[in-house]
N, C-alpha and C positions, 0 to 999 in steps of 0.2 A: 609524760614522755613515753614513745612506744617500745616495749623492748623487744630485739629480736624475735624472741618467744611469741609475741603479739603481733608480730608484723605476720611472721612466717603463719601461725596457726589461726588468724583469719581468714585470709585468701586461699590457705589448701584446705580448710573445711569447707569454705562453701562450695569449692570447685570439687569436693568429695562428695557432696551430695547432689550436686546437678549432675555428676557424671553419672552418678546411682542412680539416677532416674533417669537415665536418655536426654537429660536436656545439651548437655555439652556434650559433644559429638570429636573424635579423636582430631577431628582437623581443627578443632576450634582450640584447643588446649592451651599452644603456645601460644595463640592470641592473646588467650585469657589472663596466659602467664607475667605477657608482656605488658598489658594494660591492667592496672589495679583497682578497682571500682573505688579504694576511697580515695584519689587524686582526683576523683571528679562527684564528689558529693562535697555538697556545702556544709557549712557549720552548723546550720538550724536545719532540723529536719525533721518531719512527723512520719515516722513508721508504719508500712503495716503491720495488718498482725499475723500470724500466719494462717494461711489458710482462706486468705480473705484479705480484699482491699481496704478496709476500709480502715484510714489511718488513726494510731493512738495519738500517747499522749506529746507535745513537742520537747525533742531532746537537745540542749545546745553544748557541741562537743567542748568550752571552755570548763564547763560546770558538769558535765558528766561523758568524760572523754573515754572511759571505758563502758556505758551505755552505748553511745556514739560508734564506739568501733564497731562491738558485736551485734549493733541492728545494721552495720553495714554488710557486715559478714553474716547476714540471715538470708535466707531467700523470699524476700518480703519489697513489695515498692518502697520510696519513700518519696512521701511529697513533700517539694521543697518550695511551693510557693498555691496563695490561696487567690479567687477573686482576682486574677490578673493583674498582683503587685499591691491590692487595694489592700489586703487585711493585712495587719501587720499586731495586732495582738498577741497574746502566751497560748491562746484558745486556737482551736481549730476556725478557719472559716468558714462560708458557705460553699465554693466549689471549689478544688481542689484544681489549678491550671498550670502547675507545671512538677515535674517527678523523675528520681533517676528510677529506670524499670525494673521491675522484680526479675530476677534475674534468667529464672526459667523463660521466662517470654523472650529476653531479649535473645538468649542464644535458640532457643525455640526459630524465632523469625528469623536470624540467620542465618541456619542452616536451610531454613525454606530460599531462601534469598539464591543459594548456592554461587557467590560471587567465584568466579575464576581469575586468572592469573590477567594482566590486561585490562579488567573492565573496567568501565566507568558507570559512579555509583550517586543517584541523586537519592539523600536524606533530608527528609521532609519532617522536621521538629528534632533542632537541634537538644534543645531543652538542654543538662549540664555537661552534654558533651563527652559523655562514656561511647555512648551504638556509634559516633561518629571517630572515636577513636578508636573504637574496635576496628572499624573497616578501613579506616589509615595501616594501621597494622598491618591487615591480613594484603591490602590492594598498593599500598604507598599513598601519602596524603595527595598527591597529585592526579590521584582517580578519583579525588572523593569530594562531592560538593556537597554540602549541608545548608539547610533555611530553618531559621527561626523568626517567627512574627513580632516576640517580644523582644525588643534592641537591648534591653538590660540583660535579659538573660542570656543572648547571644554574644555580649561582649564578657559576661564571666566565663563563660563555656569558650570562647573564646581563648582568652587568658589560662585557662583548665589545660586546654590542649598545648599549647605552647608551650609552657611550663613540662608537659610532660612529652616532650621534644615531636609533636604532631601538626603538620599546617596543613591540611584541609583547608577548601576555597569554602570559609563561614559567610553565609550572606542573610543580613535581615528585612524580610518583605515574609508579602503572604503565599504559604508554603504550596497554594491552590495554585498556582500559578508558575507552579516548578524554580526551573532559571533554564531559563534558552540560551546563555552565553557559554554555558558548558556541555549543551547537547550535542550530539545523540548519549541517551546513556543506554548501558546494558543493562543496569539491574537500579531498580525505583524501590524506597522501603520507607514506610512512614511511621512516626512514633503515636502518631494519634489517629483517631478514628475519622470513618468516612460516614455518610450514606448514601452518597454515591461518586464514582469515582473522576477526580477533575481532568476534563479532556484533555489538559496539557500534559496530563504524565503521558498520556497515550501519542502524543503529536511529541512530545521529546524523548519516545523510548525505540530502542532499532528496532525492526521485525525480528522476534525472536525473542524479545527482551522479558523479564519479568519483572513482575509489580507485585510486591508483598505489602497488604494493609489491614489493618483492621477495619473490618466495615461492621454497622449494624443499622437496623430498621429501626423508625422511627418508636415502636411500639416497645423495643426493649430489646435486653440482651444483644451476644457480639460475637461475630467469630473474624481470625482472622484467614483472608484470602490469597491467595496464589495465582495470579493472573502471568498467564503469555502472551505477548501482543503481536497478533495478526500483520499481515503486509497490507492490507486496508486497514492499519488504524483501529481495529476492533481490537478484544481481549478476554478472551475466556478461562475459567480453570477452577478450582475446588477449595473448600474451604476445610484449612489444614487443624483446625485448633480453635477455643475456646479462646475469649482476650474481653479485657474492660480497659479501655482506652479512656486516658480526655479529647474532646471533640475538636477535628480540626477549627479554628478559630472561623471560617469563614462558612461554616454548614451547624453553626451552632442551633441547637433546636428553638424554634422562635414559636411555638404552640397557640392557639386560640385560647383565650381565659373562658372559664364558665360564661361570664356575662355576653361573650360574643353569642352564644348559641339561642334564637329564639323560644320564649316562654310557648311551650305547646298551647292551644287552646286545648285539646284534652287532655283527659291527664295520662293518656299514656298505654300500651298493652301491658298486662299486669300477667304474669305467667310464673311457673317456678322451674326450677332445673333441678336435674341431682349432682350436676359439677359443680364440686367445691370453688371457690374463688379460691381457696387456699391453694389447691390443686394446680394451678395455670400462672406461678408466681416465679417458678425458677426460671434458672437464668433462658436454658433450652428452651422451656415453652414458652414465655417469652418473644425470643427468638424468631419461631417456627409460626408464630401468631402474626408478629411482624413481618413475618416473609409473604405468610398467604393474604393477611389485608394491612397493604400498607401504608393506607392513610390514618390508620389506628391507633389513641393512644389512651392511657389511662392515668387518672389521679385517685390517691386513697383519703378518704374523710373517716377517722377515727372516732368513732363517739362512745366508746367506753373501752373499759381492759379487755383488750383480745377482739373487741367488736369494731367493725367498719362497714363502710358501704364505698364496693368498687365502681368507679364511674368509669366507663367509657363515651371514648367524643370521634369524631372523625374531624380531618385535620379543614375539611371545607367546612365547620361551623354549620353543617344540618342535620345531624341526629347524634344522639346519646343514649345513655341507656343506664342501669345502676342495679347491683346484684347487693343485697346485704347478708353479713354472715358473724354471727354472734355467737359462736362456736359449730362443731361440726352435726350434722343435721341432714336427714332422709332427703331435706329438701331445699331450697333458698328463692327467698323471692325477687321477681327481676319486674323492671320496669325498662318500657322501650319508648323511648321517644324518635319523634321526625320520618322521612320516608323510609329508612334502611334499618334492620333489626341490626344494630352492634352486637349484643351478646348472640343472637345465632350466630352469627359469622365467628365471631371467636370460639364457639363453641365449634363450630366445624371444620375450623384451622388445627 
């Protein structure tokens, strides 16, 4: 059972340290105050860590309800479902498909959002139903439409809000595809990633409107973006901030397997470089690689401690290429297959 002491000294520490960092901005406060991030986190839940997505071990608040509190009062994601309902073991699964958000991000992309007094707000992946009850708060739930693809999670996210006195218009379909029955909207904000953006936000949002998403390229990394849309339906604007999103459901990465790519009949241009593969791994270059070739993507094959060989592919299945790097070295050998050299291109991105 929680005692005051616990209720009160979660939610003002972590609002103590998002504030220290600029993420909670003074108009977002009483929001923050009003909505309590653990009225909308579920019982089971895999943590990040800090500093990093990538979630621990699974905590379930029956059995360790003072772990349970204070990784909710962390500033860390928590993914609350794997495999899209399918895993259901004590273990992590293989992709992580639905999460309440680390909390930097979430008020991060809010204040990008900058909703005002009036508007009408389409939320695009409800997932447990906190960002949607943020913006009930700050708008009244009568501005605020939310979609989630998965029905299950939409009807506890659902029940989350209600429960804590919010009725937003929750609706379950696919979130590519907006909701036209609530448009025009002023301000479009998605919980999950793009790589590129679905014409309906643009055909449902007013002239003037903005679109907060996360987008990233096919090759890696993510930043999220701040789009304003045109009176032709177009939408331009800058990319505010670093983000690691899950992938909206209906642009999920569907890649070429190795075996698509034909066997060269030679064996290849045989060259060396002095760029590290280690070198071109962060999230930024990444990023910046996907931006400038973006039919680009890579797999790592492992074949000892610290040793691998980076394969790059293009997403039409006609050339590759493969760099190996078995610690750091004057040099590394590279292999180019098909018509197009992959590793020059990355190398000049």
């Amino acid at each position: 059972m929680e005692t005051t002491h616990d209720t009160e000294a979660g939610p003002r520490r972590l609002a103590s340290a998002l504030i220290d960092t600029g993420a909670l901005i003074p108009a977002w406060v009483p929001v923050y105050d009003a909505v309590p991030r653990h009225l909308f986190v579920p019982d089971v839940i895999w943590p990040g860590r800090s500093g990093m997505n990538r979630p621990s071990r699974r905590v379930i608040r029956s059995e360790e309800p003072e772990v349970w509190w204070e990784a909710v009062h962390r500033d860390v994601p928590l993914t609350t479902q794997w495999d899209d309902g399918t895993h259901t073991g004590s273990g992590k699964g293989r992709v992580p498909s639905c999460s309440n958000s680390m909390p930097t991000m979430v008020f991060t992309m809010l204040a990008a959002l900058e909703p005002l007094d009036g508007h009408r707000v389409l939320e695009v992946g409800t997932g447990t139903g906190w960002n949607a009850a943020l913006l009930s708060a700050r708008l009244g739930s009568d501005n605020v439409v939310t979609v989630e693809v998965d029905e299950e999670i939409a009807v506890e996210a659902r029940r989350r809000l209600h429960a804590a006195g919010h009725t937003p218009t929750t609706v379950v379909g696919d979130g590519a595809e907006g909701y036209p029955p609530g448009a025009p909207y002023d301000r479009v904000i998605a919980t999950c990633s793009v790589g590129r953006v679905p014409p309906a936000w643009l055909r449902q949002s007013r002239p003037g409107g903005v679109i907060v998403v996360p987008w990233g390229p096919t090759y890696g990394g993510e930043a999220v973006v701040r789009l304003t849309v045109a009176g032709d339906g177009s939408a331009c604007g800058h990319f505010v901030g670093s983000s690691a999103f899950m992938r909206l459901r209906d642009q999920r990465r569907n890649l070429p397997s190795p075996d698509a790519f034909p066997d060269s009949p030679e064996e290849g241009e045989r060259s060396t470089t002095a760029l590290s593969p280690e070198d071109v791994g962060d999230w930024l270059h990444m990023f910046v690689i996907g931006v400038r070739v973006p039919d680009l993507f890579c797999r790592v094959e492992w074949t000892g401690a610290g040793a691998y060989r980076l394969w790059l592919y293009d997403t039409g299945a006609t050339s590759r290429a493969v760099i190996g790097y078995e610690g750091p070295a004057p040099a590394y050998p590279v292999v180019q297959y098909g018509p197009r050299r992959l590793w020059d291109e990355l190398e000049s991105a």
